[in-house]
C-alpha positions as CSV (number, residue, x, y, z in Angstrom):
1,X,18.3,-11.1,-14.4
2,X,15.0,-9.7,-14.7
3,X,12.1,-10.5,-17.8
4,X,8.8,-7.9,-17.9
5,X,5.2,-8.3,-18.5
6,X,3.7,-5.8,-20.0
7,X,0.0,-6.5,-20.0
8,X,-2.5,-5.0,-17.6
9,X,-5.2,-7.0,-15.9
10,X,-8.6,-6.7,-17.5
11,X,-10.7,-4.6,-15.3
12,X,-14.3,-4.6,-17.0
13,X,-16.0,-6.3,-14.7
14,X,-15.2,-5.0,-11.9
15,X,-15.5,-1.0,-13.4
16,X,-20.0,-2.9,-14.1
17,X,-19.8,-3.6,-10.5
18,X,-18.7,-0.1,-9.3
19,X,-20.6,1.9,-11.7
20,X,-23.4,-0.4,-11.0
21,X,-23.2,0.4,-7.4
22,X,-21.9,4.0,-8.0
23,X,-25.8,4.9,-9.6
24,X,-27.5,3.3,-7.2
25,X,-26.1,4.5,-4.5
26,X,-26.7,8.3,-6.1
27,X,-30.5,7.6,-6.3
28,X,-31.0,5.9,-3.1
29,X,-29.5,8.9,-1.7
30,X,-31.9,11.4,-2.6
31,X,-35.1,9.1,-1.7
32,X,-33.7,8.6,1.6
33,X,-32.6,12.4,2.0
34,X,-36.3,13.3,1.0
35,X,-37.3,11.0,3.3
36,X,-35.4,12.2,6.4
37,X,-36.2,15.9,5.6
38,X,-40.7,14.5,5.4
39,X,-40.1,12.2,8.4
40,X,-37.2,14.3,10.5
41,X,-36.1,11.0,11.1
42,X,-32.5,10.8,12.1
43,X,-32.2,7.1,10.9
44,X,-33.0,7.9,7.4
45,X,-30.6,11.1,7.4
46,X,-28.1,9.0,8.4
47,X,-28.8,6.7,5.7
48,X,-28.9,9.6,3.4
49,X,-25.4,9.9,4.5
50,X,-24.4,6.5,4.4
51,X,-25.4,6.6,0.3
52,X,-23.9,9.8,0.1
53,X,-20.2,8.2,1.2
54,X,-20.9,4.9,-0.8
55,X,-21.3,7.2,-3.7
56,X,-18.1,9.1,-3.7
57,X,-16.4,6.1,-2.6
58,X,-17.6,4.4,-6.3
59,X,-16.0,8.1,-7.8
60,X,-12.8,6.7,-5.8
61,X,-13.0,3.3,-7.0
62,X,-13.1,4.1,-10.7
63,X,-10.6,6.4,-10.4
64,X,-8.2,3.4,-8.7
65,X,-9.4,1.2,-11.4
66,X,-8.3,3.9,-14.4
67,X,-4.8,5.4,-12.7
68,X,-4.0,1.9,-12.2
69,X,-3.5,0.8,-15.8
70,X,-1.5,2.8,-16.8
71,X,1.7,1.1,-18.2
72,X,5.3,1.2,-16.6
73,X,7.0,4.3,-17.4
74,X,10.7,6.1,-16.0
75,X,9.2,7.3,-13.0
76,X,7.5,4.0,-12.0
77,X,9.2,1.5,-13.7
78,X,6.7,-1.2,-11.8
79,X,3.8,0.2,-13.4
80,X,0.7,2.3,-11.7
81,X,-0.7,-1.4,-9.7
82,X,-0.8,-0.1,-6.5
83,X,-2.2,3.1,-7.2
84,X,-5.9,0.5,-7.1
85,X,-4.6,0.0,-2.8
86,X,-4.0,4.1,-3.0
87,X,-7.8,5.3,-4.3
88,X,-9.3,2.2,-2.4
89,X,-7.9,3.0,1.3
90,X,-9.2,7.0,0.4
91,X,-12.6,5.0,0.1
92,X,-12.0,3.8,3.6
93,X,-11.6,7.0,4.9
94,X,-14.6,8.2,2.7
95,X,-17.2,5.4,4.2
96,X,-15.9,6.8,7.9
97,X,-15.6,10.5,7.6
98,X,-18.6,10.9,5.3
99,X,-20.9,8.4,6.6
100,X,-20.1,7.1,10.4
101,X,-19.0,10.5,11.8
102,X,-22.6,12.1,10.7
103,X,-24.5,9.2,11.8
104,X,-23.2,9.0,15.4
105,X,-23.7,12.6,15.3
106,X,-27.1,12.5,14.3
107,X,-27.7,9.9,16.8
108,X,-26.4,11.4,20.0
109,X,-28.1,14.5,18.9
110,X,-31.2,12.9,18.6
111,X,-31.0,10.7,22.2
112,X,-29.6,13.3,23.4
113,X,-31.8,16.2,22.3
114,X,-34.9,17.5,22.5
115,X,-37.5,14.5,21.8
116,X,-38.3,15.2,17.8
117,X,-42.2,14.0,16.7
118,X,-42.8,11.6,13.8
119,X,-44.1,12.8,10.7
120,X,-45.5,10.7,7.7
121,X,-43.7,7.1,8.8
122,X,-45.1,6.0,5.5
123,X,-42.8,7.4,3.3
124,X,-39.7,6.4,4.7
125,X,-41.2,3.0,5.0
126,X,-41.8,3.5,0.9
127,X,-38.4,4.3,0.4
128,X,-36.6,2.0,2.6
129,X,-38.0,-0.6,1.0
130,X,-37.1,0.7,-2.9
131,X,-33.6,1.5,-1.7
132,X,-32.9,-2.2,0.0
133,X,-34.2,-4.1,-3.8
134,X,-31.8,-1.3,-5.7
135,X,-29.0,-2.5,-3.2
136,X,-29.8,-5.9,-3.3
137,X,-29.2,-5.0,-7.4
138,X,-25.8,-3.9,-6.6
139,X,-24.9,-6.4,-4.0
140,X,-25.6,-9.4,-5.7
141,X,-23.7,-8.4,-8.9
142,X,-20.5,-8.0,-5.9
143,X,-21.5,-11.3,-5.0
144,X,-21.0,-12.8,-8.2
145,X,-17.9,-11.2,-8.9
146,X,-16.3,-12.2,-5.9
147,X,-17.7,-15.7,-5.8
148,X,-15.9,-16.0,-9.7
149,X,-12.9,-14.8,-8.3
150,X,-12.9,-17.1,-5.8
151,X,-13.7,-20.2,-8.2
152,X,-11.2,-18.5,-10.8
153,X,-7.9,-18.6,-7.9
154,X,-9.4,-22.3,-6.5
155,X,-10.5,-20.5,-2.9
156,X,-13.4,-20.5,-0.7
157,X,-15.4,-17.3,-0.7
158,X,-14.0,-16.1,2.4
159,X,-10.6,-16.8,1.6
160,X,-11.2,-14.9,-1.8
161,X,-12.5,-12.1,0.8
162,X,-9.5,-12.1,3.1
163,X,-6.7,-12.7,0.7
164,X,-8.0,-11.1,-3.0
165,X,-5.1,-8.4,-4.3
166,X,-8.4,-6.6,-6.2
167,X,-9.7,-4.3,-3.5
168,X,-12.7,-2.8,-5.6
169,X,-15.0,-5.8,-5.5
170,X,-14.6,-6.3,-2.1
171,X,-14.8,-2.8,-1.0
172,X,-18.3,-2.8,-3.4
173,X,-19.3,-5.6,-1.4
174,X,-18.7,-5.1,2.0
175,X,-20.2,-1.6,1.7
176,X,-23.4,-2.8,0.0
177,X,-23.5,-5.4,2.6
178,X,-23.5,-2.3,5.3
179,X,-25.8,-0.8,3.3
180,X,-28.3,-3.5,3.5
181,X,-28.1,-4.2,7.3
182,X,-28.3,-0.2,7.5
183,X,-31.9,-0.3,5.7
184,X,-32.8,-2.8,8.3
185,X,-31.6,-0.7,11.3
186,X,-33.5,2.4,10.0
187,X,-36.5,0.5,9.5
188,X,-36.5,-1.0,13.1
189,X,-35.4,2.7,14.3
190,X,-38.6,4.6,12.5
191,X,-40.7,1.6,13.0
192,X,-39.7,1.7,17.2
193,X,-40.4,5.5,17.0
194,X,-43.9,5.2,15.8
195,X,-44.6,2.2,17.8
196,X,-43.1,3.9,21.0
197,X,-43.9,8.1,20.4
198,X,-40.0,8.1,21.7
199,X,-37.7,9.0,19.2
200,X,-35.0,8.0,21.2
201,X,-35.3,4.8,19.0
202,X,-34.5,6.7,16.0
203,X,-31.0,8.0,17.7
204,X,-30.4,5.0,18.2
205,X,-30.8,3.2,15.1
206,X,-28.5,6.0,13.8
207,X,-25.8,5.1,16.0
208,X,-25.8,1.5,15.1
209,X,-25.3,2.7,11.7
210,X,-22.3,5.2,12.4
211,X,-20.8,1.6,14.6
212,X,-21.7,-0.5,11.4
213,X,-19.8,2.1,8.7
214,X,-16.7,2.5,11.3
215,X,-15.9,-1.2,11.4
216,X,-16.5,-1.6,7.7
217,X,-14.2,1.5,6.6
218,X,-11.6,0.0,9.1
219,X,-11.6,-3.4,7.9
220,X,-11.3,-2.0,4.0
221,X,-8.6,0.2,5.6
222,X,-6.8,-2.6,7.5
223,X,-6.8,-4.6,3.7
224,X,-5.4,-2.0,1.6
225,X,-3.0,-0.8,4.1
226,X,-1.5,-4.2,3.7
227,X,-1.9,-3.9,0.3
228,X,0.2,-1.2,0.1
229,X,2.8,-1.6,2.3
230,X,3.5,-4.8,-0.1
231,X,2.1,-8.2,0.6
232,X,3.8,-11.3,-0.5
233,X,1.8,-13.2,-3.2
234,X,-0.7,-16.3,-2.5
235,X,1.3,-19.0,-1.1
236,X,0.1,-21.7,-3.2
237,X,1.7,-19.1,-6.4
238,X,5.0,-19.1,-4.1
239,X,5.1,-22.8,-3.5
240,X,4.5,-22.9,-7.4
241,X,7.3,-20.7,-8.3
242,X,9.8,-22.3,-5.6
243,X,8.9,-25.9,-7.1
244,X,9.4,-24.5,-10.7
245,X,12.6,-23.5,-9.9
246,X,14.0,-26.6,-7.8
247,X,12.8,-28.5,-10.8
248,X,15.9,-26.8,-13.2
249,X,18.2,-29.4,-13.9
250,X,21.0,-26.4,-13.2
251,X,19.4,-25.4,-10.0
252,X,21.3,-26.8,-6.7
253,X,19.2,-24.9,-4.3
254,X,16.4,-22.3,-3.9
255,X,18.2,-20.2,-0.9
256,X,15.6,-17.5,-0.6
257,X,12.2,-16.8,-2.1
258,X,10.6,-13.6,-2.2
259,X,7.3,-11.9,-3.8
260,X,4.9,-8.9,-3.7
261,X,2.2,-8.0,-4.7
262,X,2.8,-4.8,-7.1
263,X,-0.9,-4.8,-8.1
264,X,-3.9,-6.4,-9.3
265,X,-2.9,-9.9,-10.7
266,X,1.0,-8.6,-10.8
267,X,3.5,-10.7,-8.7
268,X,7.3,-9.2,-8.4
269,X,9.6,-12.3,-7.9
270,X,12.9,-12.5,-6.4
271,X,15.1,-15.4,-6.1
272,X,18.9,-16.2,-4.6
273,X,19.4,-19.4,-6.3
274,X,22.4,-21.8,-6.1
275,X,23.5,-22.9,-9.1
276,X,25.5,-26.0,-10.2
277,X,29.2,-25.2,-10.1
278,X,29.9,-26.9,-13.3
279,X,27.8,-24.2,-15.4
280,X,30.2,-21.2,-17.2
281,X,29.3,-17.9,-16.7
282,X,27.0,-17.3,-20.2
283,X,25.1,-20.8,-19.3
284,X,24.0,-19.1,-16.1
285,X,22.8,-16.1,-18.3
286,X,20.9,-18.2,-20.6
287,X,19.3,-20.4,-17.3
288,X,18.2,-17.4,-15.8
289,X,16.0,-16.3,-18.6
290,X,15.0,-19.3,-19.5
291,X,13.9,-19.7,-15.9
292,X,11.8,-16.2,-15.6
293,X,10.5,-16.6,-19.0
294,X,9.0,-20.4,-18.4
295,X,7.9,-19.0,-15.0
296,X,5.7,-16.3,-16.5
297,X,4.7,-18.8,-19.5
298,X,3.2,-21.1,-16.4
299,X,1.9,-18.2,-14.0
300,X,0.7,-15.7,-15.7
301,X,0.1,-13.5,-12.7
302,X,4.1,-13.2,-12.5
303,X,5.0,-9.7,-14.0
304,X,8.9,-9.6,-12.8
305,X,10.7,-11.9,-12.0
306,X,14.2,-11.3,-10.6
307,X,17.6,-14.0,-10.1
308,X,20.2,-13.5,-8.3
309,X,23.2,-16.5,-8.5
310,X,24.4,-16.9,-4.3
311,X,26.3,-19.6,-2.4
312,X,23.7,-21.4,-0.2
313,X,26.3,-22.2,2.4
314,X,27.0,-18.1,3.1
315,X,26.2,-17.5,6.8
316,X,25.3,-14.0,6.6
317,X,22.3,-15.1,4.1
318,X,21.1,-17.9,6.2
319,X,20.7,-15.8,9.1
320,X,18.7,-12.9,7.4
321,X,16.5,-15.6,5.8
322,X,15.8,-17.3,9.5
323,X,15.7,-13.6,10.5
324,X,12.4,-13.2,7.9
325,X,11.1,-16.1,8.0
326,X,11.9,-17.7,12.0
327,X,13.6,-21.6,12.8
328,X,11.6,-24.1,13.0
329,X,8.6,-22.8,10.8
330,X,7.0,-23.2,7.8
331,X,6.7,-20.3,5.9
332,X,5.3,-20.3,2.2
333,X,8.3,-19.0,0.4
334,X,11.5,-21.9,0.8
335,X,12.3,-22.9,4.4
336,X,15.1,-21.5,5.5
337,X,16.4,-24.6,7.6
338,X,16.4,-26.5,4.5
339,X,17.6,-24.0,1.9
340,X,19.7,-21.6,3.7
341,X,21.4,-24.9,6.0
342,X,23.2,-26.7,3.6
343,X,26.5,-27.1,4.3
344,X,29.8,-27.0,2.1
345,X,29.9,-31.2,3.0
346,X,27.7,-31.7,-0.1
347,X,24.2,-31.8,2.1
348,X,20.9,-30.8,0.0
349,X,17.9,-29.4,0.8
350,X,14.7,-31.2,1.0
351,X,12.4,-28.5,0.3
């Protein structure tokens, strides 16, 4: 028995914070590619590159944010919600290939290399410090965001960063957070360089950068892989659902619990429920909409939900649930010793 939500999550404010970021990013590029090409400073080249990437990975964030409202259709009857995790993980890949590979390149070369002499520090001075207030711009409309977020779904900030199923805030902020500690690096890298004649420092400084943009692409990478591959939903929503659903006067037993994420703000719910013996066949129909629909009445973020009627005493079920799930722990959806262990005797559950 399955009810469908139709609405797409509003994305407004998070298509400000990427355009915000995406037009920044462009300008900051060409200062700091001016820059490096005055100064022949690999630092700031590599920060030329580091914008460059942040730049096309905004062009890949608003295009997850468009392909992924648009409504269910035959081919994709779920919707387009995960096409957000698709675009986000390509801006993964875009921070690394476009932005780490050319600065550790840059920076060997220059350590490596013949020794390269300084030429007007000044500028690149000027324009390190324009481009860090235009990130700071950028960064701390992220930061808003994603601390409302976190006040919206009741979390601390960093469990708003490690569990939020909107990857285009984050992503916005963790890159403008690079982008920051980048400007810093540079300016210690052409600063050491004119202090030291070496420009060894420089090479350097560019390395750090290429490290910095590798561990940020991969930990936007690790998210969205997740993402995609289909997370379960926020386990106080799961406890929610499973409590809604004990709570049904026809309900014997909540036997198994599953949910994933299918997009921004859009749960799928499935449920193998043991209903009261006593009920006829059309009452059970009747419950089990009246179920989903009160469910996505009270949890908005709940776009299908999904009942299937089992015995809770079938031993082929219990095992696959303590399969999933493991004895003797406490996972968020039902526990399977208490749901899956009741017996034929008359035993209920607890949980």
């Amino acid at each position: 028995m399955a009810e469908k939500k139709t609405e797409i999550p509003d994305s407004g404010e998070s298509t400000l914070t990427v355009v915000l970021a995406g037009s920044v990013n462009l300008a900051i590029a060409v200062l700091k590619l001016i820059a490096g090409l005055i100064t022949g400073s690999a630092a700031m080249l590599s920060e030329a590159a580091h914008s460059v990437a942040d730049t096309f990975t905004e062009i890949l964030l608003l295009t997850a944010l468009k392909a992924s409202t648009k409504p269910a259709d035959r081919e994709h009857p779920f919707g387009y919600g995960k096409a957000r995790y698709f675009w986000s993980l390509l801006a993964a890949v875009s921070i690394f290939t476009s932005g780490a590979v050319f600065a550790l390149y840059e920076g060997f070369s220059t350590i490596f290399g013949e020794p390269e002499e300084q030429t007007s520090p000044l500028v690149a001075y000027i324009v390190l410090a324009i481009a860090f207030l235009l990130e700071g711009t950028s960064w701390l409309q992220a930061l808003r965001q994603v601390r409302g977020e976190a006040r919206a779904t009741g979390r601390s900030f960093g469990d708003e960063l490690r569990h939020s199923d909107d990857p285009t805030s984050k992503t916005v902020l963790y890159e403008d957070s690079a982008a920051l500690i980048g400007l810093l690096l540079a300016f210690a890298g052409v600063g050491l360089h004119q202090l030291t004649g070496s420009s060894v420092w420089d090479g350097v400084a560019s390395v750090a950068i290429g490290v910095l943009l590798a561990g940020v692409a991969f930990l936007l990478g690790r998210t969205n892989a997740g993402l995609l591959i289909g997370r379960q939903a926020d386990p106080s929503l799961v406890f929610a659902i499973r409590d809604a659903f004990n709570s049904t006067p026809e309900v014997d037993a909540v036997v198994d619990l599953q949910t994933m994420l299918i997009g921004t703000d859009r749960v799928l719910v499935c449920a193998r429920v043991d209903f009261d013996d006593a009920i006829t066949a059309g009452e059970l129909e009747r419950v089990c909409v009246r179920m989903a629909t009160d469910l996505q009445a009270a949890q908005p973020d709940v776009a299908e939900v999904f009942i299937e009627p089992v015995p809770r005493s079938d031993e082929e079920l219990r095992a696959a649930v303590l399969a999933r799930y493991g004895r003797g722990s406490r996972p968020a959806q039902v526990s399977a010793e208490q749901a899956a262990g009741a017996r034929a005797s008359g035993e209920e559950p607890t949980g």
